[in-house]
C-alpha positions as a Markdown table, in Angstrom:
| # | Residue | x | y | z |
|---|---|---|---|---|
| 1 | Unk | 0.0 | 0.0 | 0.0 |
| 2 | Unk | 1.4 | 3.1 | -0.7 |
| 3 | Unk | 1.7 | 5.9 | 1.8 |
| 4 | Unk | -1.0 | 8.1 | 3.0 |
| 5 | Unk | -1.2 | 11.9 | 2.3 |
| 6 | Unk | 0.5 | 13.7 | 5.1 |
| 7 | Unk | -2.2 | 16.4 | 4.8 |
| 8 | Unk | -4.9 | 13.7 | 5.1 |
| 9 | Unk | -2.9 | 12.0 | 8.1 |
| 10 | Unk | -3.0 | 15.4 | 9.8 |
| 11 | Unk | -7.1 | 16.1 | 9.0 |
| 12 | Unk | -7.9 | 12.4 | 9.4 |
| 13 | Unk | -6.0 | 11.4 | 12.7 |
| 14 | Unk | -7.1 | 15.4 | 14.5 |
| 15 | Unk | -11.1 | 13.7 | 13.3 |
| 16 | Unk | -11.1 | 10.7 | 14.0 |
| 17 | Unk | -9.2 | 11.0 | 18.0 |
| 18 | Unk | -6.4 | 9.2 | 19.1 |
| 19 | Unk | -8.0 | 5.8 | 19.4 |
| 20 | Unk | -9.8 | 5.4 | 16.4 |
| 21 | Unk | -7.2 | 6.2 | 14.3 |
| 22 | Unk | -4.7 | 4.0 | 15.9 |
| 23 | Unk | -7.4 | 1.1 | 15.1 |
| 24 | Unk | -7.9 | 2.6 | 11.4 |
| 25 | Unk | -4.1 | 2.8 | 10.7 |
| 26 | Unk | -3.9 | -0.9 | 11.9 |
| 27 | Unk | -6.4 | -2.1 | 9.6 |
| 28 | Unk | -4.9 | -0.6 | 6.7 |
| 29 | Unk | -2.4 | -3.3 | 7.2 |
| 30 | Unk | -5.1 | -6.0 | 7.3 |
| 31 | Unk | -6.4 | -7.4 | 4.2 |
| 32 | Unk | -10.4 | -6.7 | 3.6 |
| 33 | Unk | -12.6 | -9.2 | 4.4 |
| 34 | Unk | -14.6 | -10.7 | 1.4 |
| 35 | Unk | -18.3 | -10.4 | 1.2 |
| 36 | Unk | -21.2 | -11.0 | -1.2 |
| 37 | Unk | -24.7 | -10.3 | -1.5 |
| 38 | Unk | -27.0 | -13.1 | -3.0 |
| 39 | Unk | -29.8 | -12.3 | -5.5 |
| 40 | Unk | -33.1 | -13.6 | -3.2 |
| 41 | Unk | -34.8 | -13.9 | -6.7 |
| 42 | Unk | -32.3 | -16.9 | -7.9 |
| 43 | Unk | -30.9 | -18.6 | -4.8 |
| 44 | Unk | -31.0 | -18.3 | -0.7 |
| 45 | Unk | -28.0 | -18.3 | 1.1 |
| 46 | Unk | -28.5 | -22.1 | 2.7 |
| 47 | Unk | -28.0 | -23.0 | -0.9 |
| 48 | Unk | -25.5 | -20.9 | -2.2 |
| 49 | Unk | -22.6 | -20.5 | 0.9 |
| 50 | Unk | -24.4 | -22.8 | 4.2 |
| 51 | Unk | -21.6 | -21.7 | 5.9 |
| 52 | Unk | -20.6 | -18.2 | 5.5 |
| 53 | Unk | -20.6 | -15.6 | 8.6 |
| 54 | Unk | -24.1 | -13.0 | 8.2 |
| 55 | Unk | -23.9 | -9.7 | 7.6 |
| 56 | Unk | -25.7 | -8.3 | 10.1 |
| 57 | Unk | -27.0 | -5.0 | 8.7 |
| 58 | Unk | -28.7 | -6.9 | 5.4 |
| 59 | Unk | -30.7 | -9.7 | 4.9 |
| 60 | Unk | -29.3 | -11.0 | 2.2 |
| 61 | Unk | -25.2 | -10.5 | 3.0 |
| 62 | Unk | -22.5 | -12.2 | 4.4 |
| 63 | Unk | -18.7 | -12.6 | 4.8 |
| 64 | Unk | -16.7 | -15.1 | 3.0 |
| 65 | Unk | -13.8 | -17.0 | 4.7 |
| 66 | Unk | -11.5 | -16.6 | 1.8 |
| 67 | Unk | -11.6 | -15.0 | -1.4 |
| 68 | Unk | -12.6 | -17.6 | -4.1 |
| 69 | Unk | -11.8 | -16.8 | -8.0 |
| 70 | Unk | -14.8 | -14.9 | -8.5 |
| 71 | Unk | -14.4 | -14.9 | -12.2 |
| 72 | Unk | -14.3 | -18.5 | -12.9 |
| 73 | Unk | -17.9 | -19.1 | -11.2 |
| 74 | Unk | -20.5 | -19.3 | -13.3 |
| 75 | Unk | -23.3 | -18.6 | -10.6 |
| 76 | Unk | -21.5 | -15.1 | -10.3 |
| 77 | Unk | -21.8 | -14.5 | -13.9 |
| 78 | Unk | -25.5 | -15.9 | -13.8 |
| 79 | Unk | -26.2 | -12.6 | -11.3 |
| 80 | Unk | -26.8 | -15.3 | -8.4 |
| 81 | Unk | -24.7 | -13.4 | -6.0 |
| 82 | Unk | -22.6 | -9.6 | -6.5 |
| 83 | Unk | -19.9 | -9.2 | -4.8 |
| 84 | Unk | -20.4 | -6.2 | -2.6 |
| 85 | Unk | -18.3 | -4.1 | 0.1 |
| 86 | Unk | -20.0 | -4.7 | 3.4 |
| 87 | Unk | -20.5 | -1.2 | 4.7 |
| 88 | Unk | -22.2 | -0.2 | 1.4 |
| 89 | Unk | -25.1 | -3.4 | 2.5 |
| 90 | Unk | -26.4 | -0.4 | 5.2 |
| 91 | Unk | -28.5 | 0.5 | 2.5 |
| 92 | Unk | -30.7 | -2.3 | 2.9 |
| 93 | Unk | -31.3 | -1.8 | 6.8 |
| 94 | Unk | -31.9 | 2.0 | 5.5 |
| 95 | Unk | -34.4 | 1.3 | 2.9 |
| 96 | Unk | -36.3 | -1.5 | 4.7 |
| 97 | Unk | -36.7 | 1.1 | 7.6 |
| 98 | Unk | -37.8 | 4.2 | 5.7 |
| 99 | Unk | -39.3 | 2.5 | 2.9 |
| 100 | Unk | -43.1 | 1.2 | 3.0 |
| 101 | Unk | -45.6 | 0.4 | -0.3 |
| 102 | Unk | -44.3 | 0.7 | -3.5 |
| 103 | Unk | -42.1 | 3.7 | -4.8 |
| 104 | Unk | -41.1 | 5.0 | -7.6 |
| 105 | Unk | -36.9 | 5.0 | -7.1 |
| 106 | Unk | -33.8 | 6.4 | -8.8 |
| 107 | Unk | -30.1 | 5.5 | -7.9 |
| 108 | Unk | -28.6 | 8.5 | -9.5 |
| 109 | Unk | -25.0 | 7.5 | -9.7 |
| 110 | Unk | -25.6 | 3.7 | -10.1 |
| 111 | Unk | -22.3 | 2.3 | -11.8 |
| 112 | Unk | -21.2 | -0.2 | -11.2 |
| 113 | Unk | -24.6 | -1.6 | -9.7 |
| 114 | Unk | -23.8 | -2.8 | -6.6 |
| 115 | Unk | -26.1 | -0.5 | -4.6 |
| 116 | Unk | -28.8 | -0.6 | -7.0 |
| 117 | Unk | -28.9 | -4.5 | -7.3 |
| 118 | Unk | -28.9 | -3.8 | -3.8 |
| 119 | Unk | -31.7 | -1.0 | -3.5 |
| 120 | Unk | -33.9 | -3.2 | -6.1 |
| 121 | Unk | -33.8 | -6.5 | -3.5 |
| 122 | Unk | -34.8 | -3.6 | -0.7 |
| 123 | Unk | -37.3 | -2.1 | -2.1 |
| 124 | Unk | -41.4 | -3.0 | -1.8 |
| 125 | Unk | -43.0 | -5.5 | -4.2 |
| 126 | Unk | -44.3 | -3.4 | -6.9 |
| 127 | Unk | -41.5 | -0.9 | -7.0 |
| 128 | Unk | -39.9 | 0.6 | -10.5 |
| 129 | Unk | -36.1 | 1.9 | -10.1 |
| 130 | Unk | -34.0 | 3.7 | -12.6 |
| 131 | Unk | -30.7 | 3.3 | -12.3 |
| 132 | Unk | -28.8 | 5.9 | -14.2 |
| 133 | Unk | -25.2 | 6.3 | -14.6 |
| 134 | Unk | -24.0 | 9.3 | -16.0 |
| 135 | Unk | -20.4 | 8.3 | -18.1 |
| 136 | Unk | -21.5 | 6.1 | -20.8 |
| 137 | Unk | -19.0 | 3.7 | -20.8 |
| 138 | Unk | -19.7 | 2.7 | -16.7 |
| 139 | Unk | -23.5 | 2.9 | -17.4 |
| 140 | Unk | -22.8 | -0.2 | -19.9 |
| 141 | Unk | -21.5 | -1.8 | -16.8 |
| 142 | Unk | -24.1 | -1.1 | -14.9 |
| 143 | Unk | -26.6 | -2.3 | -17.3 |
| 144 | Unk | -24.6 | -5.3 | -17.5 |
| 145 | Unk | -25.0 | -6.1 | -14.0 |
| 146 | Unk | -28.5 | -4.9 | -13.8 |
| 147 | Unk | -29.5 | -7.3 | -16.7 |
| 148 | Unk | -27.8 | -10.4 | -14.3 |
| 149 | Unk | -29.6 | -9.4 | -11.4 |
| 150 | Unk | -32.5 | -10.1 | -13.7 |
| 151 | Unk | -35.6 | -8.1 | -12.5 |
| 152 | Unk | -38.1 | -6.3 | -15.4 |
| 153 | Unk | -38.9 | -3.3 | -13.1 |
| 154 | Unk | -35.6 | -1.9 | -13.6 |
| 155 | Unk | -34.7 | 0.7 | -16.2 |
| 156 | Unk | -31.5 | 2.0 | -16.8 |
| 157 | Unk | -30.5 | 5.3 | -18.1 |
| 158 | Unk | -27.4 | 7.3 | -18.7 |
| 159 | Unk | -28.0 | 11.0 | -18.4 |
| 160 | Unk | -26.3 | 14.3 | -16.3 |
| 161 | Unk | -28.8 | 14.9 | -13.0 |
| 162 | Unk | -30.0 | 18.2 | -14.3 |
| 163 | Unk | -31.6 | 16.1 | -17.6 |
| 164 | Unk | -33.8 | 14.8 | -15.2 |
| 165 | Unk | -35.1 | 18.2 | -13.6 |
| 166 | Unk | -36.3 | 18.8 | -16.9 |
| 167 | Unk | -39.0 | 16.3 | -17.0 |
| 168 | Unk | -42.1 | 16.1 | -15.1 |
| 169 | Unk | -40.7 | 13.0 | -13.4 |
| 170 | Unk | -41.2 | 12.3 | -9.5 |
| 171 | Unk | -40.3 | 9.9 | -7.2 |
| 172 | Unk | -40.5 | 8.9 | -4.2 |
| 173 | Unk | -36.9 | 7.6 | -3.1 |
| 174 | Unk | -33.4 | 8.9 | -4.6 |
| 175 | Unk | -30.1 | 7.4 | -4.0 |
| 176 | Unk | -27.2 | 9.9 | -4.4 |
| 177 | Unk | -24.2 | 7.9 | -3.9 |
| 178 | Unk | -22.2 | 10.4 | -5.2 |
| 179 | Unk | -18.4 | 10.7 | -6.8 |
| 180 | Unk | -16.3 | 11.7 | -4.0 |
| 181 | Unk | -12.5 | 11.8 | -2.9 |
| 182 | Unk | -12.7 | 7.9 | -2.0 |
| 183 | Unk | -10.9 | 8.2 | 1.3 |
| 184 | Unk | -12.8 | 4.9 | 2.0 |
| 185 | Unk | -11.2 | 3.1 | -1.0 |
| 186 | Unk | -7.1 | 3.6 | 0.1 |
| 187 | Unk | -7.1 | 0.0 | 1.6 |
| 188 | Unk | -8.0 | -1.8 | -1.7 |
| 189 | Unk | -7.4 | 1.3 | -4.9 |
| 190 | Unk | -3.8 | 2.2 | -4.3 |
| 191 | Unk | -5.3 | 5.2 | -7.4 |
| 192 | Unk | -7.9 | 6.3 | -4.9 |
| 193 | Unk | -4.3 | 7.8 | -2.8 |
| 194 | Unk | -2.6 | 8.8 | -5.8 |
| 195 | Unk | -5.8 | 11.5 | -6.6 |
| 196 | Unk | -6.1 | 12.7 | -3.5 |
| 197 | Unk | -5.8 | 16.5 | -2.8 |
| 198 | Unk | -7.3 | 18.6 | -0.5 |
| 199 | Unk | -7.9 | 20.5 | -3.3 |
| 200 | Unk | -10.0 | 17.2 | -5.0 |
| 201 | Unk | -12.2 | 16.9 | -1.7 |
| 202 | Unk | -13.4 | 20.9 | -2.5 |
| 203 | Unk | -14.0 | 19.8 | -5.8 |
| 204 | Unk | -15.9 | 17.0 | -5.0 |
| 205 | Unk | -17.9 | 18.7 | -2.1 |
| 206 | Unk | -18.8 | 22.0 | -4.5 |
| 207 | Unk | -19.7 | 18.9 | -7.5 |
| 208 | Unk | -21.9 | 17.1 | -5.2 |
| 209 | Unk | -24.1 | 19.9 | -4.0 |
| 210 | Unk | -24.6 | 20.7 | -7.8 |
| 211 | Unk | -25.7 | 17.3 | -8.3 |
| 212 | Unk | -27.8 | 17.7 | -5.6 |
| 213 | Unk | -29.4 | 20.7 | -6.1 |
| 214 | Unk | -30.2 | 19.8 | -9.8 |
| 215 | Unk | -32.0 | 16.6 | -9.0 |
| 216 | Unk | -33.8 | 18.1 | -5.8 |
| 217 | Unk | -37.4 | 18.9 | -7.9 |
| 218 | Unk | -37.4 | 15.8 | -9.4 |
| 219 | Unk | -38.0 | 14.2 | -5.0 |
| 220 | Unk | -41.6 | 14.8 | -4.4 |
| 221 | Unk | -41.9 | 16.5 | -1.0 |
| 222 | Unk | -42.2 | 13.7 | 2.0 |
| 223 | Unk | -39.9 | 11.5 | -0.3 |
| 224 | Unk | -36.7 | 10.5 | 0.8 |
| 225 | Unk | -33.1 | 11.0 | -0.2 |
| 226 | Unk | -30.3 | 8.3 | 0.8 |
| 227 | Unk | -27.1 | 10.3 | 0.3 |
| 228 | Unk | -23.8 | 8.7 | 0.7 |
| 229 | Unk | -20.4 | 8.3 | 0.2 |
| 230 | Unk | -17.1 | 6.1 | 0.3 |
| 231 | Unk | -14.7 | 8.9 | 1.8 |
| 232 | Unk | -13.9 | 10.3 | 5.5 |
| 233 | Unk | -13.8 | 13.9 | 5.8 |
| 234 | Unk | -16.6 | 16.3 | 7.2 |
| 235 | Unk | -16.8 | 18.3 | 4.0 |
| 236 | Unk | -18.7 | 15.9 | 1.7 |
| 237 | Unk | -20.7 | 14.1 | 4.3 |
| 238 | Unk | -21.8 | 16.1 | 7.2 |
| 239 | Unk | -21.7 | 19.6 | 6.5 |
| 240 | Unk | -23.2 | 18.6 | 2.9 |
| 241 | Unk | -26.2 | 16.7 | 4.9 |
| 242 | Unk | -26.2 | 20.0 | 7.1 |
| 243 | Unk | -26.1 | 22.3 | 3.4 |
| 244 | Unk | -29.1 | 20.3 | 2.2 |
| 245 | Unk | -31.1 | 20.7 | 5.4 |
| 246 | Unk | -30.8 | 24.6 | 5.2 |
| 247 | Unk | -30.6 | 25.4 | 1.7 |
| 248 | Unk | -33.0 | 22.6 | -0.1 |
| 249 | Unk | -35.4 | 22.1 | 2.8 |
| 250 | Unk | -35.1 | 18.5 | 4.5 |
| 251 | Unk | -35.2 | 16.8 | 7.5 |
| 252 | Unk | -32.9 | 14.4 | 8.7 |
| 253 | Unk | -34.6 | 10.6 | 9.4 |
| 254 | Unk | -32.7 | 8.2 | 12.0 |
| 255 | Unk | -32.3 | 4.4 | 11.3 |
| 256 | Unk | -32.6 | 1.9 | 13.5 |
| 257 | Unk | -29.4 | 0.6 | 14.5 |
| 258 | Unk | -27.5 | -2.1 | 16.7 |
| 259 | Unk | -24.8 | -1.1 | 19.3 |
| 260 | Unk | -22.8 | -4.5 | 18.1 |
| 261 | Unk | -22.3 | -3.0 | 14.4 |
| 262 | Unk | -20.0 | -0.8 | 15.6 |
| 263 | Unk | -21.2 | 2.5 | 13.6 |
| 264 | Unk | -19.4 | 5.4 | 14.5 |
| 265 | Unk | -22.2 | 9.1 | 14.2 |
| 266 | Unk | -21.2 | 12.3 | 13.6 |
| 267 | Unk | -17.8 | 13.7 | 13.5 |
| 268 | Unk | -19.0 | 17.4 | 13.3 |
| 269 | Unk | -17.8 | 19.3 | 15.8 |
| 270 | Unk | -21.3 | 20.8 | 17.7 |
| 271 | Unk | -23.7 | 18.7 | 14.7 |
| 272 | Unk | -24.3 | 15.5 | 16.2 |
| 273 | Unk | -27.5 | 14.5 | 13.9 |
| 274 | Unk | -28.1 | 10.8 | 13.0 |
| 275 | Unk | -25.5 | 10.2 | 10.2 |
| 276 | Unk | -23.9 | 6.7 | 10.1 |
| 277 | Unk | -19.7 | 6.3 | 9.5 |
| 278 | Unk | -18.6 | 2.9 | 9.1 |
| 279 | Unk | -14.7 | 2.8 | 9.4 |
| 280 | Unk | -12.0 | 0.0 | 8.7 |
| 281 | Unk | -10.8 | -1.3 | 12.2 |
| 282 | Unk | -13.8 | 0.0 | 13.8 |
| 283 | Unk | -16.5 | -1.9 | 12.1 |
| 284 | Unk | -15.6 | -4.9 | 9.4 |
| 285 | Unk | -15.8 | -2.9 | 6.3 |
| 286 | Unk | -14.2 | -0.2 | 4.1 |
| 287 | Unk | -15.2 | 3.6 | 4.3 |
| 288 | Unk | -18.5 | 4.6 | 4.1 |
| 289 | Unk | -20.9 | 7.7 | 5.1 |
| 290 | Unk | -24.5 | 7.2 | 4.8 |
| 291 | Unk | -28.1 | 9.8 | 6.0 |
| 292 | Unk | -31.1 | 9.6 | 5.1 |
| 293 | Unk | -33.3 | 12.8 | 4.9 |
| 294 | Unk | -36.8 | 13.7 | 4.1 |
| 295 | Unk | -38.0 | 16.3 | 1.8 |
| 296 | Unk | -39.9 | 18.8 | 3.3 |
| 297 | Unk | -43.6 | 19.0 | 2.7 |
| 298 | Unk | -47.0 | 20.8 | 3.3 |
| 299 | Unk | -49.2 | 17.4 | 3.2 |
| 300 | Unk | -50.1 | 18.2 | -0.6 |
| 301 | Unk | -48.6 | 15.7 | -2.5 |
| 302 | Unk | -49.2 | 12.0 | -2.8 |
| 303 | Unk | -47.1 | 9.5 | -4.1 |
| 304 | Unk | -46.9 | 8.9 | -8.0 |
| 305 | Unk | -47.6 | 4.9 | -9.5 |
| 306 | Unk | -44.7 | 3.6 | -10.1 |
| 307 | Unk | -46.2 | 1.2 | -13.0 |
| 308 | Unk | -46.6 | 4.4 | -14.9 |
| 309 | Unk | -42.7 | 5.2 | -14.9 |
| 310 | Unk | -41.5 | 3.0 | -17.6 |
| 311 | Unk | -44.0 | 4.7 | -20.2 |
| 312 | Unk | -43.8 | 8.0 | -19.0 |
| 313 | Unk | -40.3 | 8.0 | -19.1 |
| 314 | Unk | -40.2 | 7.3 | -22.6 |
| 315 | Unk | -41.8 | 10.8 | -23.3 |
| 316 | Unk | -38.4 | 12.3 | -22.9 |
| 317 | Unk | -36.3 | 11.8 | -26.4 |
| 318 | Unk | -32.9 | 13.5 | -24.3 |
| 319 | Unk | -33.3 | 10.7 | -21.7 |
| 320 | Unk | -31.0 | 8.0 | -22.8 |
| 321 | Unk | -32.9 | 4.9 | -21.8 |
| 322 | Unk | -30.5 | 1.5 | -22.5 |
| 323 | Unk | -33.1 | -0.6 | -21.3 |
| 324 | Unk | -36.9 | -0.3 | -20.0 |
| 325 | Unk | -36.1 | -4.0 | -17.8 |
| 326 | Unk | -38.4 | -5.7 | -20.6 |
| 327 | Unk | -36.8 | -8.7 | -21.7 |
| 328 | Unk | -36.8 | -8.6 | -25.9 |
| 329 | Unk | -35.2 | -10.4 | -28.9 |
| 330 | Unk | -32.6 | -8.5 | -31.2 |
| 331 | Unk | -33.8 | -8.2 | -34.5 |
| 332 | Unk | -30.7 | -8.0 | -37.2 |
| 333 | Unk | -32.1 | -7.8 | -40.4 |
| 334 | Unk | -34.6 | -10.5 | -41.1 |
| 335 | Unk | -33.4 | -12.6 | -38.3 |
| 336 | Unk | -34.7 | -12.8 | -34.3 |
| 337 | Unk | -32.1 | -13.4 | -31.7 |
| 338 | Unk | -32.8 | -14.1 | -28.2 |
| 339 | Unk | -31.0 | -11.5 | -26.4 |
| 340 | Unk | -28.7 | -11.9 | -23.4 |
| 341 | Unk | -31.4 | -10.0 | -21.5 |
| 342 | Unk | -34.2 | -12.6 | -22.0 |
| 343 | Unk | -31.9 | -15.2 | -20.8 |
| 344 | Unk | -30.8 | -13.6 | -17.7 |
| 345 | Unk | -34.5 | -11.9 | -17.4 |
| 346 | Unk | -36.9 | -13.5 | -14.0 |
| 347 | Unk | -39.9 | -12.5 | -16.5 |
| 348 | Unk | -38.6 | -15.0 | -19.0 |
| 349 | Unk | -40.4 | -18.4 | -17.9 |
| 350 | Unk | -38.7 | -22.0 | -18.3 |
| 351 | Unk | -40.7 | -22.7 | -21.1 |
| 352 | Unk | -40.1 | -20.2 | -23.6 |
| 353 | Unk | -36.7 | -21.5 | -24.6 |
| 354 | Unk | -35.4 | -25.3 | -25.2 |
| 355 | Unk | -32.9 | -25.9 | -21.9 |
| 356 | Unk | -29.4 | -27.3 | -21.9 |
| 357 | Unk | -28.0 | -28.0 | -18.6 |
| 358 | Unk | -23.8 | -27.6 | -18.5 |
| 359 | Unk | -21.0 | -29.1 | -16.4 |
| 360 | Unk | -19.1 | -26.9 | -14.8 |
| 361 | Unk | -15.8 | -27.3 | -17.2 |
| 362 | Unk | -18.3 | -26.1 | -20.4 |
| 363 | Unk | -20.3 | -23.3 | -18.3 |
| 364 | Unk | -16.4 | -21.8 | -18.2 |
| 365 | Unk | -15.9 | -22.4 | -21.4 |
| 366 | Unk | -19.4 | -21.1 | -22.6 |
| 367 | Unk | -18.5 | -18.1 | -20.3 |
| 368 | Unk | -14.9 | -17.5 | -22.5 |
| 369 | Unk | -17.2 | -17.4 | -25.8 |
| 370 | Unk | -15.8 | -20.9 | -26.9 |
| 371 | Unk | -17.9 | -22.8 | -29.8 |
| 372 | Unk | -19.2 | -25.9 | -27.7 |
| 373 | Unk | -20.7 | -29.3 | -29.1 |
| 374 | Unk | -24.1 | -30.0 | -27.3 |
| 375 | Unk | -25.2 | -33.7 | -28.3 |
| 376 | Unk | -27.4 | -35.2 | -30.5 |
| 377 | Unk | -30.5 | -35.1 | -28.4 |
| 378 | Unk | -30.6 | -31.2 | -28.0 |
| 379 | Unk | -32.9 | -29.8 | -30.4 |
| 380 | Unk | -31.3 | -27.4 | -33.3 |
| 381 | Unk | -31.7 | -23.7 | -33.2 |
| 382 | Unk | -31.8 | -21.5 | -30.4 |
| 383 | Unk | -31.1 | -23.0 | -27.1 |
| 384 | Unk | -30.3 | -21.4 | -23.2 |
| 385 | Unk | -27.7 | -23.3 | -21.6 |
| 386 | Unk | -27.8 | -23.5 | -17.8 |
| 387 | Unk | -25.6 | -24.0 | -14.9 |
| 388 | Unk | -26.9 | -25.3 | -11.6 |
| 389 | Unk | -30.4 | -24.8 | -13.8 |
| 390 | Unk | -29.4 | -21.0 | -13.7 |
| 391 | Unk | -29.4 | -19.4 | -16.9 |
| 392 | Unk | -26.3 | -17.8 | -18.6 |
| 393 | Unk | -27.2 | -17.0 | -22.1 |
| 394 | Unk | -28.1 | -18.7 | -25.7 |
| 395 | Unk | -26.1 | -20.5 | -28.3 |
| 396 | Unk | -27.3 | -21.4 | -31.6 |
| 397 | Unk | -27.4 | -25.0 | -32.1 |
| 398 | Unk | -26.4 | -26.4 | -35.4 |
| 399 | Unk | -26.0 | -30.0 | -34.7 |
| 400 | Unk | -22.1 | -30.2 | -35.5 |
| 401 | Unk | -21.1 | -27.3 | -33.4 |
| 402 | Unk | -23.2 | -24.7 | -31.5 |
| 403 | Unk | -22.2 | -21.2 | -31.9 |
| 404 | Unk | -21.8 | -18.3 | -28.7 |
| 405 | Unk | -24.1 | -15.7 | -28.5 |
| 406 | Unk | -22.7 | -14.7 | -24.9 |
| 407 | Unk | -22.3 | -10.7 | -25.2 |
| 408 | Unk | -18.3 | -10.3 | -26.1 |
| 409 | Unk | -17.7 | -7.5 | -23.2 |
| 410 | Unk | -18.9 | -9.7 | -20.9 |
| 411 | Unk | -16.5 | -13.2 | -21.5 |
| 412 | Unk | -14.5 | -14.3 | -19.1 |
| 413 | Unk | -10.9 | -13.2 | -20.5 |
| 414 | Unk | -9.0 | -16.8 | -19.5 |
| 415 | Unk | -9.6 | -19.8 | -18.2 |
């Protein structure tokens, strides 16, 4: 690990107290511990690790003893379980606290998915989310792991906050995980030290209010904003949650939480509202900040459907929607493909497609984008293969040799 910042030693250390930051220091030495989240839509976690350690915080985490070679399961690729940070799993004690009846969500800075797989599991039966990234090239990975997680009322969208305040679009809980100095990430991103500046964390404080501030009409008044972020420092977490407060009109909500999770409040000097800090060596996670705050209302205005979203979401041209969570076929010229959405898709029922069950030395090899040879008995054409009876795409059957139609960005690099 490379050295810290001696201008983030100095502000860090004088936060934090003595105590705490000898325990932080000594966990920077430590290697992370591993944990996952499974999808409750495709296993449970008797089935999938019996004997892993539970998160406490969310229902559907836990810790790992070791580190397995994530990249050669093909469960993981299925969207069965995400790796996930444990700190950032608070959000489903959060939501499942705050959260009652459907909503109409939005995870405003989604990539790469982890919190908004997350959110999605959390949220009432009969919720819609949007998950919108705004840099193009991460909101392809996060519609890449949305599309795993496989649930239909999720869209996902790639567009600047302010696009949004241009619509007549409302909902009821926003997730602002926002970009921030990454403080929490040093243990694990040895880049997350190299662009640190005190100058950065300004930056990122002045960028996040904006982002905040543009999306603000689009929460309808009672709804609820989650705001969070992986970093330390005052600046972008509690005097931001103070900022909002006074200047955008909100009221800070308290979660429930356990004296054994080890969740360290507010380091504000003389502001000591309900936030929630996890920090390496205090509890068993990376960096996190997390509030939750409701927007101020007058009684006036009720809750949107959320089954209207999807269509009234397509009134807006300038939003760039890259999937409405509806799981179609790919039309190239005269021909219908299955697409790797259906496959992956809980909508898609196990009769729609002729089934081929793989071992698991073909799932890795169906996973690498290898041409495979099925067997005389499976029918020709369009077929899902299966591993552990969990879908993981199609291949085109043509008796001598079945071709790959796993999406290219997605293969497993080497075996």
């Amino acid at each position: 690990m490379l050295p810290l910042p001696q201008e983030f030693i100095a502000y860090t250390s004088a936060l934090l107290g003595a105590e705490r930051w000898a325990k932080f220091e000594q966990a920077l030495t430590q290697e992370a511990a591993v944990s996952v989240r499974f999808n409750p839509w495709k296993c449970t976690r008797e089935t999938l690790f019996p004997q892993a350690e539970p998160v406490p915080w969310c229902q559907q985490g836990f810790w790992l003893a070791e580190r397995p070679r994530f990249t050669l399961d093909p469960l993981f690729h299925a969207g069965v379980y995400y790796v996930q940070e444990a700190g950032s799993l608070f959000l489903d004690a959060v939501v499942r606290a705050l959260v009652a009846g459907p909503v109409r969500a939005l995870d405003l800075c989604a990539a790469p998915g982890g919190k908004s797989t997350l959110l999605r599991a959390a949220l009432p039966e009969g919720s819609v989310l949007v998950s919108n990234e705004i840099d193009r090239r991460r909101a392809n990975i996060l519609l890449e792991n949305m599309l795993k997680q496989g649930h239909p009322d999720v869209l996902v969208t790639h567009n600047p906050p302010k696009d949004f305040a241009k619509t007549n679009l409302v909902f009821d809980v926003i997730l602002a995980d926002v970009p921030c100095s990454g403080e929490g990430l040093f243990r694990r991103d040895e880049g997350a030290i190299k662009e640190w500046s005190v100058q950065n964390v300004h930056f990122c404080r002045e960028r996040q209010r904006q982002i905040l501030q543009d999306i603000w009409p689009c929460l309808r008044p009672g709804g609820l904003l989650i705001y969070s972020t992986c970093t330390f420092n005052t600046h972008e977490n509690e005097e931001n949650v103070r900022w909002i407060m006074e200047n955008l009109g909100a009221e800070i909500v308290p979660v429930p939480v356990r004296p054994e999770w080890q969740i360290t409040g507010s380091l504000l000097s003389g502001w000591q509202e309900p936030v929630y800090r996890f920090i390496p060596g205090i509890t068993q996670s990376e960096g996190l900040f997390m509030a939750a705050l409701r927007k101020k209302s007058d009684g006036a205005a009720g809750a949107a459907l959320p089954g209207a979203l999807r269509e009234q979401i397509k009134k807006y041209p300038f939003i760039h929607l890259l999937s409405d969570g509806l799981p179609r076929p790919e039309i190239k010229g005269k021909d219908v493909i299955p697409s790797i959405g259906q496959a992956l898709s809980l909508a898609t029922r196990e009769t729609d497609f002729p089934r081929v069950e793989l071992p698991l030395d073909l799932a890795r090899r169906y996973l690498h984008r290898e041409s495979l040879v099925l067997g005389a008995n499976v029918p020709r054409g369009f077929v899902l293969v299966t591993y552990q009876n969990q879908p993981l795409g199609f291949m085109k059957n043509l008796g001598e040799r079945a071709n790959n139609l796993y999406p290219k960005p997605w293969a497993i690099r080497s075996l």
